[in-house]
mmJSON file of the N, C-alpha and C atoms, coordinates in Angstrom:
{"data_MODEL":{"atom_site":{
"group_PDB":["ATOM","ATOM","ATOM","ATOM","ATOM","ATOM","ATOM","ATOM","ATOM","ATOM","ATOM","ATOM","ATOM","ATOM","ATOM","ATOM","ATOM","ATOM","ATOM","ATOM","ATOM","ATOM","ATOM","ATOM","ATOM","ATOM","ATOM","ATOM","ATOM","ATOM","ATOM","ATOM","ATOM","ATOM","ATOM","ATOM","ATOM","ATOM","ATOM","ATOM","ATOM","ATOM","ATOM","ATOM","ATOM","ATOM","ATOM","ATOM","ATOM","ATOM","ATOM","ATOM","ATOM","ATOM","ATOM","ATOM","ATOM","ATOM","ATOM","ATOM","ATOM","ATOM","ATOM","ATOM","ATOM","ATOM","ATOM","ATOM","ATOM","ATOM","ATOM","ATOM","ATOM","ATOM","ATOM","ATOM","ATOM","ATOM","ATOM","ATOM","ATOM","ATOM","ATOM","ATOM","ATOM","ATOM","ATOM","ATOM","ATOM","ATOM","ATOM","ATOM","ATOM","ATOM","ATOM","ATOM","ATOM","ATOM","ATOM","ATOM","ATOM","ATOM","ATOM","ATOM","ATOM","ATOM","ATOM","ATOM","ATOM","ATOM","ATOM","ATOM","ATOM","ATOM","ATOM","ATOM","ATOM","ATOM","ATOM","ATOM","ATOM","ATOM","ATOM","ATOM","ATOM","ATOM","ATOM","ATOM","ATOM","ATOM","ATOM","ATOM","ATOM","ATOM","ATOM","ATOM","ATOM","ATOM","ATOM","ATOM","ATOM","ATOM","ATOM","ATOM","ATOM","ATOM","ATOM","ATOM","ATOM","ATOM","ATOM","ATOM","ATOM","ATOM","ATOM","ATOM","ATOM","ATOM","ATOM","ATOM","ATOM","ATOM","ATOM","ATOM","ATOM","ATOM","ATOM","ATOM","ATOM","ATOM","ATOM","ATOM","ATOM","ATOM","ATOM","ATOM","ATOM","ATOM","ATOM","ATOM","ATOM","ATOM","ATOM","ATOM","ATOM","ATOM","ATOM","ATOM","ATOM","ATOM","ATOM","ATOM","ATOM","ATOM","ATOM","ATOM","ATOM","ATOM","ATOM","ATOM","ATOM","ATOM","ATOM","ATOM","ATOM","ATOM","ATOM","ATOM","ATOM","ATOM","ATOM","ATOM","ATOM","ATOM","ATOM","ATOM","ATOM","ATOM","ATOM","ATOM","ATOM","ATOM","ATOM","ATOM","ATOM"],
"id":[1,2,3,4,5,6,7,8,9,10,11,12,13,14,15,16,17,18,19,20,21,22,23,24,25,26,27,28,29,30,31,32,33,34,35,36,37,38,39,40,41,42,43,44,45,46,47,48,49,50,51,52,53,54,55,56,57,58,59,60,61,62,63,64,65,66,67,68,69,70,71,72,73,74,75,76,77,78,79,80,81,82,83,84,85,86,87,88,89,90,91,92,93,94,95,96,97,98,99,100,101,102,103,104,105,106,107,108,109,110,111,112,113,114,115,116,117,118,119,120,121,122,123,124,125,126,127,128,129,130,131,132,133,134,135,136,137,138,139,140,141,142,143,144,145,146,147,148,149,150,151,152,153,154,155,156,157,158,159,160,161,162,163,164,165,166,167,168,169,170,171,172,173,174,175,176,177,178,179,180,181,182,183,184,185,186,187,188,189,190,191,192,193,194,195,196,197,198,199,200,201,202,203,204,205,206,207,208,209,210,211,212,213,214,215,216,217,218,219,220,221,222,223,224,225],
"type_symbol":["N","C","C","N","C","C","N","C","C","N","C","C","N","C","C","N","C","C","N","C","C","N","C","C","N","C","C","N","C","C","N","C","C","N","C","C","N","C","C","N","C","C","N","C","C","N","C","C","N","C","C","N","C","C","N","C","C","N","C","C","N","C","C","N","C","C","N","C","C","N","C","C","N","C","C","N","C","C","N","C","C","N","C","C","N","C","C","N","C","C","N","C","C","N","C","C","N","C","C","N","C","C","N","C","C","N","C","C","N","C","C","N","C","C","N","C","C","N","C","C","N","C","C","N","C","C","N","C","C","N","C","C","N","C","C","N","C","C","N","C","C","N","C","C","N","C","C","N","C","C","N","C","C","N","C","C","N","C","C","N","C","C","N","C","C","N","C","C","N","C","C","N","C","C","N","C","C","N","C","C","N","C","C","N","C","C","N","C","C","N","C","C","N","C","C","N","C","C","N","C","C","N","C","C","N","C","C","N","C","C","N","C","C","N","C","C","N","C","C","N","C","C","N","C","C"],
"label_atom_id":["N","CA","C","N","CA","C","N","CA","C","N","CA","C","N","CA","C","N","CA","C","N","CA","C","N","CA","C","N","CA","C","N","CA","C","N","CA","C","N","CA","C","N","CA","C","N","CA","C","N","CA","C","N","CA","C","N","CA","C","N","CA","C","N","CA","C","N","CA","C","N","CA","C","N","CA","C","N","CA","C","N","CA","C","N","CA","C","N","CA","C","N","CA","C","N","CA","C","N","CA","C","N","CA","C","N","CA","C","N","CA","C","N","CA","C","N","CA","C","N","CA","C","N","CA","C","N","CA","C","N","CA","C","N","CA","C","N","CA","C","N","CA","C","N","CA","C","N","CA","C","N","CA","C","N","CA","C","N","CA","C","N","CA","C","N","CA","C","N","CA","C","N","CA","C","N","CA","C","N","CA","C","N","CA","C","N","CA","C","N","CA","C","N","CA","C","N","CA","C","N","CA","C","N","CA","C","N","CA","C","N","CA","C","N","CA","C","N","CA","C","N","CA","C","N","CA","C","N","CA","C","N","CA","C","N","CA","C","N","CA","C","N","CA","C","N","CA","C","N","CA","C","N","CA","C","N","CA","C","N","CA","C"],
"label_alt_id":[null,null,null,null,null,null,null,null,null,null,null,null,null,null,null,null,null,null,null,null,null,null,null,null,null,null,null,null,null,null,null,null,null,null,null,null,null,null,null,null,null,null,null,null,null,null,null,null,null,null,null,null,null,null,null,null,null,null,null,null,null,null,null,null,null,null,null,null,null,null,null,null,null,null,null,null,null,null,null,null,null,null,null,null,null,null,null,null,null,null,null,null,null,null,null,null,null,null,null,null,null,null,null,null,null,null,null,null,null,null,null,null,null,null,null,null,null,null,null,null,null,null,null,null,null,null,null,null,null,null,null,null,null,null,null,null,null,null,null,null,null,null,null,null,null,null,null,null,null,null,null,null,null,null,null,null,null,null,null,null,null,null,null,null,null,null,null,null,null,null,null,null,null,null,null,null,null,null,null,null,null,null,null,null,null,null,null,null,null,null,null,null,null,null,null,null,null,null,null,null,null,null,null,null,null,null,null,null,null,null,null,null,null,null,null,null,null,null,null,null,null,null,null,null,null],
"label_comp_id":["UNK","UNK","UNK","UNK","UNK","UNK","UNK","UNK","UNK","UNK","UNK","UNK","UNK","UNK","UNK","UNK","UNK","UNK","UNK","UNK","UNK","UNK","UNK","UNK","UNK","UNK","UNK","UNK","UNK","UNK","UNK","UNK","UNK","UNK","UNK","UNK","UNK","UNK","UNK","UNK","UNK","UNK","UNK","UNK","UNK","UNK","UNK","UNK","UNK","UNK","UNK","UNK","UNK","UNK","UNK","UNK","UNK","UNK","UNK","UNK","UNK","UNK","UNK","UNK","UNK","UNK","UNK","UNK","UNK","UNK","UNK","UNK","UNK","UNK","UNK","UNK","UNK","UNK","UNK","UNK","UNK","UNK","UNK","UNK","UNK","UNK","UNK","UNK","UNK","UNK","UNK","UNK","UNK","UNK","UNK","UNK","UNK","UNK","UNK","UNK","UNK","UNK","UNK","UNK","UNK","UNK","UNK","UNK","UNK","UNK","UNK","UNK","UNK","UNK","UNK","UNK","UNK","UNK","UNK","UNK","UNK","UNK","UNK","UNK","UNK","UNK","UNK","UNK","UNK","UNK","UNK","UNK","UNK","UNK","UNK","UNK","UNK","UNK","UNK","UNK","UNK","UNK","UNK","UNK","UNK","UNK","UNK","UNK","UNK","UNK","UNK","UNK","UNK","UNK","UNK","UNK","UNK","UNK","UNK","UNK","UNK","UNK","UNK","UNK","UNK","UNK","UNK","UNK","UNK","UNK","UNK","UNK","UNK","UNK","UNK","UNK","UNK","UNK","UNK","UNK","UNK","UNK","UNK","UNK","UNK","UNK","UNK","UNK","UNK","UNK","UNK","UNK","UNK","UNK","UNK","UNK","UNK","UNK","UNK","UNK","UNK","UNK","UNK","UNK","UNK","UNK","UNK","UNK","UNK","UNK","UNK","UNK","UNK","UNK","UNK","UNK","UNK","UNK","UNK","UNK","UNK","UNK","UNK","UNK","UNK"],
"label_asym_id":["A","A","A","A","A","A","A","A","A","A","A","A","A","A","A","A","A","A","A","A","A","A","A","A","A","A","A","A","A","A","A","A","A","A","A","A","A","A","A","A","A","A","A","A","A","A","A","A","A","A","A","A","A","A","A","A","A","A","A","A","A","A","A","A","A","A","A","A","A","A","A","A","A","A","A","A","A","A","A","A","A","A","A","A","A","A","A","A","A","A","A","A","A","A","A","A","A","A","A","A","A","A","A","A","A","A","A","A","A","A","A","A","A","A","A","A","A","A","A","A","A","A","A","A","A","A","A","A","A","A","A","A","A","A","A","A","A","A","A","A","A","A","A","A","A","A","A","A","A","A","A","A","A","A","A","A","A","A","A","A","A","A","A","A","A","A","A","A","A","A","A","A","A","A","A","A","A","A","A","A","A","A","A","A","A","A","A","A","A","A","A","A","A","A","A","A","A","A","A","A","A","A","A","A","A","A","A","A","A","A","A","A","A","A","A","A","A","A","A","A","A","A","A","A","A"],
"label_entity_id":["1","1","1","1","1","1","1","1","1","1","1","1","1","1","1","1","1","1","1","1","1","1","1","1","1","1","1","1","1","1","1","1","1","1","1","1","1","1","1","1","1","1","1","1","1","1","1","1","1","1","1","1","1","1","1","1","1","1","1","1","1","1","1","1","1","1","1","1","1","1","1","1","1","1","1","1","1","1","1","1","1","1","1","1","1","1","1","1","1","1","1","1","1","1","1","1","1","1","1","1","1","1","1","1","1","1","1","1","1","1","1","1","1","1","1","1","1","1","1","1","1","1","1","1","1","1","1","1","1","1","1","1","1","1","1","1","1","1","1","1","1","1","1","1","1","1","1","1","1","1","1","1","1","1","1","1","1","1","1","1","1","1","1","1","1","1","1","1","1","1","1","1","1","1","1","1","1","1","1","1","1","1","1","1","1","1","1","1","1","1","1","1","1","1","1","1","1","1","1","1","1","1","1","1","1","1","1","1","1","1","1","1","1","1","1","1","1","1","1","1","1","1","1","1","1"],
"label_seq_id":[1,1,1,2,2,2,3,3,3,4,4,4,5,5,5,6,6,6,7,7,7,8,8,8,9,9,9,10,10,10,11,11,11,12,12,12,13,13,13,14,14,14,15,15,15,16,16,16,17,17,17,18,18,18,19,19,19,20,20,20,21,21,21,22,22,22,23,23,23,24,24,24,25,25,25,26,26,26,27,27,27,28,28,28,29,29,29,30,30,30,31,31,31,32,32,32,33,33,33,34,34,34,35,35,35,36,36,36,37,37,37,38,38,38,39,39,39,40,40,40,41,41,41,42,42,42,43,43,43,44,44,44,45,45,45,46,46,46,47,47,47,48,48,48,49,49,49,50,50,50,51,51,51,52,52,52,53,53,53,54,54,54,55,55,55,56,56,56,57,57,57,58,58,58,59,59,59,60,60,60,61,61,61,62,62,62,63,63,63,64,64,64,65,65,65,66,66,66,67,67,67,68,68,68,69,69,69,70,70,70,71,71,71,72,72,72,73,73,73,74,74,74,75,75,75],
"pdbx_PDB_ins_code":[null,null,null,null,null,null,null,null,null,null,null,null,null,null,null,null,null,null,null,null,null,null,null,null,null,null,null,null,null,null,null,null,null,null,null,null,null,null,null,null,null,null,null,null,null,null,null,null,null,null,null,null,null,null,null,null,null,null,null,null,null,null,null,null,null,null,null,null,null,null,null,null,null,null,null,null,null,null,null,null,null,null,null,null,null,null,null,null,null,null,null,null,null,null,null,null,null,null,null,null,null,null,null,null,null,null,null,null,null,null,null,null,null,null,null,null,null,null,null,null,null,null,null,null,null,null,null,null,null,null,null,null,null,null,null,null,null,null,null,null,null,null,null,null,null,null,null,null,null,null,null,null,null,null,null,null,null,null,null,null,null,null,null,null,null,null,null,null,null,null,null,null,null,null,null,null,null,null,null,null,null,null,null,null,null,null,null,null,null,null,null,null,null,null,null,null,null,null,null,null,null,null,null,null,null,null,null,null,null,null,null,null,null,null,null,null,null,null,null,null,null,null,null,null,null],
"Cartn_x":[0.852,0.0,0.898,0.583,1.438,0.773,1.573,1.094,1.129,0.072,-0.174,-0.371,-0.767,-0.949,-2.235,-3.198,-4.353,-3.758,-4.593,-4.201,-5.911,-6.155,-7.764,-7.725,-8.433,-8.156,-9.425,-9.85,-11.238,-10.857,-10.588,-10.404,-11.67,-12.712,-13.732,-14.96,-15.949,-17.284,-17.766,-17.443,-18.408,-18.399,-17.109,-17.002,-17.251,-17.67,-18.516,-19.936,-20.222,-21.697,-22.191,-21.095,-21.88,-21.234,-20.993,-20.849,-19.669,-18.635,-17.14,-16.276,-16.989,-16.173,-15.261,-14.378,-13.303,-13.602,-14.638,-15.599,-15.653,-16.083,-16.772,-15.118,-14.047,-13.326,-12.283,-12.446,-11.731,-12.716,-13.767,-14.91,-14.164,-14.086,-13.916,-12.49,-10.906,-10.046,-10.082,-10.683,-10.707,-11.541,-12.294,-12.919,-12.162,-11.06,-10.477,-9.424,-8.553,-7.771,-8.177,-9.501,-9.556,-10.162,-10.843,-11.223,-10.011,-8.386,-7.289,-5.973,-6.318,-5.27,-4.103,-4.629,-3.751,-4.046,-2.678,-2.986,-2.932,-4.065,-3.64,-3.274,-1.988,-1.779,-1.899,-1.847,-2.638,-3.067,-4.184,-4.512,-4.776,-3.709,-2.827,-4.221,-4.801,-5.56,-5.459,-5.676,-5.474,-6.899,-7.785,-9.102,-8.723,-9.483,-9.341,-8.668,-7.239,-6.345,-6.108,-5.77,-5.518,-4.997,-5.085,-4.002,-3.124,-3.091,-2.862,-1.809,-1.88,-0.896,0.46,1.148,3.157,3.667,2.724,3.558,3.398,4.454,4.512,3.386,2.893,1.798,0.426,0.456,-0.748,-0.519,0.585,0.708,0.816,0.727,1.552,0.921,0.261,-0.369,0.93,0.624,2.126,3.427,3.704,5.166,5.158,4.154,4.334,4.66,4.142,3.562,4.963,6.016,7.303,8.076,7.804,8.922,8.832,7.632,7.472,8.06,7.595,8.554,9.682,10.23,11.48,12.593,11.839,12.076,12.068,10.956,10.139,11.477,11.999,13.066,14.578,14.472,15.98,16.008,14.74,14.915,14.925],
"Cartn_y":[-1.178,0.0,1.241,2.197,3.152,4.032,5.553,6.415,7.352,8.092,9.452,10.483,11.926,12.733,13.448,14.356,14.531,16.557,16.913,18.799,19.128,19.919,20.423,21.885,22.706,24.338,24.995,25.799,26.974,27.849,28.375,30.215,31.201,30.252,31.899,30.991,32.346,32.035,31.155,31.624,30.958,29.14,29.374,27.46,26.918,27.389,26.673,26.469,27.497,27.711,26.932,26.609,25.847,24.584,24.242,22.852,21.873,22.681,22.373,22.47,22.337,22.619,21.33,22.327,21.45,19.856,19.757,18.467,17.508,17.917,17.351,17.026,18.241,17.472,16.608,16.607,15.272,13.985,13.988,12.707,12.579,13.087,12.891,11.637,12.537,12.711,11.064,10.745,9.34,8.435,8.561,7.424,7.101,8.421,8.004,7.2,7.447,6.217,4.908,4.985,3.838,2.518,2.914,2.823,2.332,3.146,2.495,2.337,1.723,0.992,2.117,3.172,4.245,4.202,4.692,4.437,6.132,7.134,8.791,8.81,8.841,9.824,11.006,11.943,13.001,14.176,14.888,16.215,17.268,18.08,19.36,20.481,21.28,22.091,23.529,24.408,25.526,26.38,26.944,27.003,28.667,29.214,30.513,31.013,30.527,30.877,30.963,31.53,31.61,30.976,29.942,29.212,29.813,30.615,32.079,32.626,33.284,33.894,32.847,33.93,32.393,33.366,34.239,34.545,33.461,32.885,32.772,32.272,33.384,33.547,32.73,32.387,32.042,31.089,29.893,28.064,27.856,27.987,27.487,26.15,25.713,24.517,23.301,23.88,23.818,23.414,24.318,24.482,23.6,22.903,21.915,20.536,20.293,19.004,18.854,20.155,20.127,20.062,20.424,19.774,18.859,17.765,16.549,15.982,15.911,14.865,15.373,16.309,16.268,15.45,15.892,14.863,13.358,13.017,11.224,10.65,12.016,11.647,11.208,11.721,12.071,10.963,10.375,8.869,7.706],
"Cartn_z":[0.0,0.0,0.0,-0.725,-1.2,0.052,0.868,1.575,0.329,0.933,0.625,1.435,0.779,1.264,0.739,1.201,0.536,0.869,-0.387,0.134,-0.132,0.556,0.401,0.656,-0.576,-0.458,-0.899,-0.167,-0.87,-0.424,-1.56,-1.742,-1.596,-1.904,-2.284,-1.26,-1.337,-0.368,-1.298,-2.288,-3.892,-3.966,-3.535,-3.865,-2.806,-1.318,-0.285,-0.52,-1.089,-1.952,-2.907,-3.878,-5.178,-4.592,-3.658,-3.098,-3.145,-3.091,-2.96,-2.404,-0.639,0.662,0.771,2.306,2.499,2.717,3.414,4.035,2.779,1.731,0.517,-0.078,-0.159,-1.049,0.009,1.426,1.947,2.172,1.647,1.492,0.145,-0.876,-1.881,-2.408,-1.579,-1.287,-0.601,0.384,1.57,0.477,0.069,-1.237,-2.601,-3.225,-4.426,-3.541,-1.952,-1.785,-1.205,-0.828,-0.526,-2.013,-2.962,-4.189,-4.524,-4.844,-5.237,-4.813,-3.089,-2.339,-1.685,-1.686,-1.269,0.356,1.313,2.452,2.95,3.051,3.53,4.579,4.6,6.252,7.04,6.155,6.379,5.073,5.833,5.014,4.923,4.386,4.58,4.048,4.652,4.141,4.291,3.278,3.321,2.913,4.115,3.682,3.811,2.625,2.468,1.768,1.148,0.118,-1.053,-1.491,-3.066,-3.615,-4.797,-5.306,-5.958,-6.367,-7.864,-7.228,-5.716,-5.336,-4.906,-4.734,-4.319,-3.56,-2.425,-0.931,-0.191,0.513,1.663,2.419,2.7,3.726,2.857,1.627,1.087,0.95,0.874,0.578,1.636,2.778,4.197,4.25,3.398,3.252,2.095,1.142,0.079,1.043,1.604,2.417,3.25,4.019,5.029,4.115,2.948,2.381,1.728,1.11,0.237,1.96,2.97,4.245,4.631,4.101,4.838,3.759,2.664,1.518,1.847,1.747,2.291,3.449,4.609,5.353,5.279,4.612,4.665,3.554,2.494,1.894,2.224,3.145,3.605,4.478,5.23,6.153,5.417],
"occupancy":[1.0,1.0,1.0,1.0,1.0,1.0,1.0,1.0,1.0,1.0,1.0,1.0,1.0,1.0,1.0,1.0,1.0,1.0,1.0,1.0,1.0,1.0,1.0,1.0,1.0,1.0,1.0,1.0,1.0,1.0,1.0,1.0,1.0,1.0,1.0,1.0,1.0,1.0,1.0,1.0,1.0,1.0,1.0,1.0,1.0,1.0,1.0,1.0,1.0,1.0,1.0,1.0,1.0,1.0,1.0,1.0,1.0,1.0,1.0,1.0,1.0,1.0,1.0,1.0,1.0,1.0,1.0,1.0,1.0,1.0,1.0,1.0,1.0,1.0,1.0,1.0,1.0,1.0,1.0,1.0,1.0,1.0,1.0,1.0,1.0,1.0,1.0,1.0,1.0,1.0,1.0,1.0,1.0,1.0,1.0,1.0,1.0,1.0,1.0,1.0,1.0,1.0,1.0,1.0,1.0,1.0,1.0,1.0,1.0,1.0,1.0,1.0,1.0,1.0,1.0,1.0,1.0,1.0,1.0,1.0,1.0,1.0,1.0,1.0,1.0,1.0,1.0,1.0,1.0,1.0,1.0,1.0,1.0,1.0,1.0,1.0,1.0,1.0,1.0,1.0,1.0,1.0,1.0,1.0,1.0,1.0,1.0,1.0,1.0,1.0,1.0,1.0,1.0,1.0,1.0,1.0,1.0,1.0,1.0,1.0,1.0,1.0,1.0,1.0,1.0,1.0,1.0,1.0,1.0,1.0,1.0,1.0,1.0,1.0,1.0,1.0,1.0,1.0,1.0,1.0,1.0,1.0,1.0,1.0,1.0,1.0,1.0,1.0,1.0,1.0,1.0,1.0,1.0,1.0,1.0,1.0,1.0,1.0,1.0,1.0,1.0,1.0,1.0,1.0,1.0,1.0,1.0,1.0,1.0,1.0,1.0,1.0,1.0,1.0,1.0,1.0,1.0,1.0,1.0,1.0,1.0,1.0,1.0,1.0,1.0],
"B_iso_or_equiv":[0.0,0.0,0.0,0.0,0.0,0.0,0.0,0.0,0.0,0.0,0.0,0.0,0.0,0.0,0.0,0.0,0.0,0.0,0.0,0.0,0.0,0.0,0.0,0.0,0.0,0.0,0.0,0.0,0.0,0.0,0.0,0.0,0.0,0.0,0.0,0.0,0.0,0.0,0.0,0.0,0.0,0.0,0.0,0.0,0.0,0.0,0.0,0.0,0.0,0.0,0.0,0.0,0.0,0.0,0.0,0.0,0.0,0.0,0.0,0.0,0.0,0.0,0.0,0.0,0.0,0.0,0.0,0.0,0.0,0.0,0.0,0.0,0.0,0.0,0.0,0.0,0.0,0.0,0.0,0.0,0.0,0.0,0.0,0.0,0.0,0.0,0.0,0.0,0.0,0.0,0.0,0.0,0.0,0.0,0.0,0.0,0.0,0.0,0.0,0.0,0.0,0.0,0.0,0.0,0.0,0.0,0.0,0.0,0.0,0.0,0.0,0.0,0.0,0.0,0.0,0.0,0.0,0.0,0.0,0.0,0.0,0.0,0.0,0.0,0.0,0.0,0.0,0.0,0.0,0.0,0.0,0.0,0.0,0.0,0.0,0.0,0.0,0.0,0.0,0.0,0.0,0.0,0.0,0.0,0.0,0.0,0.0,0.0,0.0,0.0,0.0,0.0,0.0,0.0,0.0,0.0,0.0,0.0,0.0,0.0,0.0,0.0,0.0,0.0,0.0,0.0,0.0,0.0,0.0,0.0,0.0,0.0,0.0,0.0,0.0,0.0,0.0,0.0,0.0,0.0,0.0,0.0,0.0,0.0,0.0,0.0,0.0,0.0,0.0,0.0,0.0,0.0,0.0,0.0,0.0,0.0,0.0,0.0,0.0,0.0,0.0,0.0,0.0,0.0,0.0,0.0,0.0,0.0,0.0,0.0,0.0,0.0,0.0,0.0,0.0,0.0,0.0,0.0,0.0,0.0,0.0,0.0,0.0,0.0,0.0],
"pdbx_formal_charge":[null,null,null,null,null,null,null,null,null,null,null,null,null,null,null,null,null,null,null,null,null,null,null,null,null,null,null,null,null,null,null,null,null,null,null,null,null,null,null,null,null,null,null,null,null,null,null,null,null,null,null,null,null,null,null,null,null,null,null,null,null,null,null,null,null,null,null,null,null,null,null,null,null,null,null,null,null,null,null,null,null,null,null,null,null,null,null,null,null,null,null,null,null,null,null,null,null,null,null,null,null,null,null,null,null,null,null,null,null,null,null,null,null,null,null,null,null,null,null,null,null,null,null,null,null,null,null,null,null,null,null,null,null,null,null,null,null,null,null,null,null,null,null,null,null,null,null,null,null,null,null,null,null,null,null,null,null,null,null,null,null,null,null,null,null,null,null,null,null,null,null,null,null,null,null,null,null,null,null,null,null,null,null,null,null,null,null,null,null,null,null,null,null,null,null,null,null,null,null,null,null,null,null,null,null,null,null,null,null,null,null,null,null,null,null,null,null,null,null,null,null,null,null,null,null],
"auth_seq_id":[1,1,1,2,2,2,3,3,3,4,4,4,5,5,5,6,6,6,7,7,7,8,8,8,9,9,9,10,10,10,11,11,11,12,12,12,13,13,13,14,14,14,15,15,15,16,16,16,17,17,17,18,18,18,19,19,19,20,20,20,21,21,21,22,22,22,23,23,23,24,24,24,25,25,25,26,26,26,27,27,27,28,28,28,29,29,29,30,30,30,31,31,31,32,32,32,33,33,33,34,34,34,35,35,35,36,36,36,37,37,37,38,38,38,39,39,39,40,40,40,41,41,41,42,42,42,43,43,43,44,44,44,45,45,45,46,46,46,47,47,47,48,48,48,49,49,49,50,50,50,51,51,51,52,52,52,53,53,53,54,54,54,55,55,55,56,56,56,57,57,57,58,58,58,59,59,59,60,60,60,61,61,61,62,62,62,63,63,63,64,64,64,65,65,65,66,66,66,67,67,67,68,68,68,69,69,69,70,70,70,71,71,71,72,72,72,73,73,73,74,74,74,75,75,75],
"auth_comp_id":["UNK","UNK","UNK","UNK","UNK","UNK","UNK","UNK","UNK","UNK","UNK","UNK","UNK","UNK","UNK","UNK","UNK","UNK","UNK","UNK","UNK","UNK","UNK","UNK","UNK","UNK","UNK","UNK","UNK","UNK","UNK","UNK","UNK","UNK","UNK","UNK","UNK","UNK","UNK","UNK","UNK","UNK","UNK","UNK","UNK","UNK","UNK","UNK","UNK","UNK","UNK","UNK","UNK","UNK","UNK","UNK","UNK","UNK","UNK","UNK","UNK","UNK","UNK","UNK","UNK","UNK","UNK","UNK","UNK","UNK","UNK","UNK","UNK","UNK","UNK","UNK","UNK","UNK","UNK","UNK","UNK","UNK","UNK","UNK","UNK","UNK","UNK","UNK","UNK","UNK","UNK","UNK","UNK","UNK","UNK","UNK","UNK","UNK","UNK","UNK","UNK","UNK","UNK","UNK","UNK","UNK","UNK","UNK","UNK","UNK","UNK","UNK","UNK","UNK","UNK","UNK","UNK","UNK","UNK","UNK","UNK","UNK","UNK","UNK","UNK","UNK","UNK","UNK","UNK","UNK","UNK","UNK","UNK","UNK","UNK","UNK","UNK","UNK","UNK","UNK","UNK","UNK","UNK","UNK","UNK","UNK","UNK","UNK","UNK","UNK","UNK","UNK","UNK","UNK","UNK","UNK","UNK","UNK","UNK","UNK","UNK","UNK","UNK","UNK","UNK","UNK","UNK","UNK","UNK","UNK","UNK","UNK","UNK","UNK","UNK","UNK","UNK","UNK","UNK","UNK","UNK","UNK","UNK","UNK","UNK","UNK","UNK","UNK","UNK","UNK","UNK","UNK","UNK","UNK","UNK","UNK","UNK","UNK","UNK","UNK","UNK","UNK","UNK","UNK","UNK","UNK","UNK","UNK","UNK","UNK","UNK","UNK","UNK","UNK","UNK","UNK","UNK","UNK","UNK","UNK","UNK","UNK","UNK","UNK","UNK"],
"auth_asym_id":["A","A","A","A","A","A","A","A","A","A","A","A","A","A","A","A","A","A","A","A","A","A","A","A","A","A","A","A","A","A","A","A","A","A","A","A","A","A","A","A","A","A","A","A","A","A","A","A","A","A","A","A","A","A","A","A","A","A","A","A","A","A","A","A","A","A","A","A","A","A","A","A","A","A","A","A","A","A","A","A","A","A","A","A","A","A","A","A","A","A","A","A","A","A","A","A","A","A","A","A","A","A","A","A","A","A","A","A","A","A","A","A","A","A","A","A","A","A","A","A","A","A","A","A","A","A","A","A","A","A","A","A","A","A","A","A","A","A","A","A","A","A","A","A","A","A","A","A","A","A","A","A","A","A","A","A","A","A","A","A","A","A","A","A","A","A","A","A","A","A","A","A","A","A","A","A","A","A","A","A","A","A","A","A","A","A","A","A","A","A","A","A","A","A","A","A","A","A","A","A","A","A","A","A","A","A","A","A","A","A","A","A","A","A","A","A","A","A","A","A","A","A","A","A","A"],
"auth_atom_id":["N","CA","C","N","CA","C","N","CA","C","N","CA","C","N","CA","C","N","CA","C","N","CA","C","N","CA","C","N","CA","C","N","CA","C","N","CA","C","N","CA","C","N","CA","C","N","CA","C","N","CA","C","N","CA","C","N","CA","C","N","CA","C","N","CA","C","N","CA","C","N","CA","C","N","CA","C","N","CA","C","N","CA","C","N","CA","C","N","CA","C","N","CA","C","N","CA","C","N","CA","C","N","CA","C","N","CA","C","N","CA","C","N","CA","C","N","CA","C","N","CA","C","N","CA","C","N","CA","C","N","CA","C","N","CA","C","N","CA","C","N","CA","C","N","CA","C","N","CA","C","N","CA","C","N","CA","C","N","CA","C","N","CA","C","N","CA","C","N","CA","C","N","CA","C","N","CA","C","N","CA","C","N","CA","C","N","CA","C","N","CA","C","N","CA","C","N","CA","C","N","CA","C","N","CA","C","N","CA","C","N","CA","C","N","CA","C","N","CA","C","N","CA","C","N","CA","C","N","CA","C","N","CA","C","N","CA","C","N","CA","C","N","CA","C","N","CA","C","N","CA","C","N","CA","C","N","CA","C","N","CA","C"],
"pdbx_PDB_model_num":[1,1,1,1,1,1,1,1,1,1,1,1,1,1,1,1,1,1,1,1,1,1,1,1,1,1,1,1,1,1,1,1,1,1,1,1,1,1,1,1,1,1,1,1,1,1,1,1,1,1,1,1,1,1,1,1,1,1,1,1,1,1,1,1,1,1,1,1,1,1,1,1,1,1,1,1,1,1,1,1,1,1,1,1,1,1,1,1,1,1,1,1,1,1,1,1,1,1,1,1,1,1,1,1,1,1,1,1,1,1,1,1,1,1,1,1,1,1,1,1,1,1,1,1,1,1,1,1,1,1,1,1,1,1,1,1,1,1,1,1,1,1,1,1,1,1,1,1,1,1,1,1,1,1,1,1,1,1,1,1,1,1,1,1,1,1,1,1,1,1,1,1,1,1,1,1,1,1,1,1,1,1,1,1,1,1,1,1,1,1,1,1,1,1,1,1,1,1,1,1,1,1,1,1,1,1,1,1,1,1,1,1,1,1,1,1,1,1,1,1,1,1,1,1,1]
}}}
């Protein structure tokens, strides 16, 4: 069984609205790995952010997920 990692992000009011919250895309997210043998260990979410922007302050979701492969690499 392969690990993974799941990332879940809503930027706008809009996409809680037309029905594409964080909830829905980690139901989503826990059924495509269990469907194909994937084991999630965790999931990194960044609710409120922009995907568009590349401060810092707007992936801190991004930045955790590129320090853990990092690490999981280096062991």
């Amino acid at each position: 069984m392969v690990n993974v990692v799941g990332y879940i992000r809503v930027s706008t009011v809009n996409q809680v609205k037309e029905g594409y919250s964080l909830g829905e895309q980690l139901d989503e997210i826990e059924k495509y790995c269990a469907a194909n043998g994937f084991n999630l260990i965790h999931t990194f979410s960044d609710e409120g952010k922009s995907g568009a922007k590349t401060d810092e302050d707007e992936t801190i979701a991004i930045q955790e997920i590129i320090k853990e492969y990092q690490r999981q690499k280096t062991n």
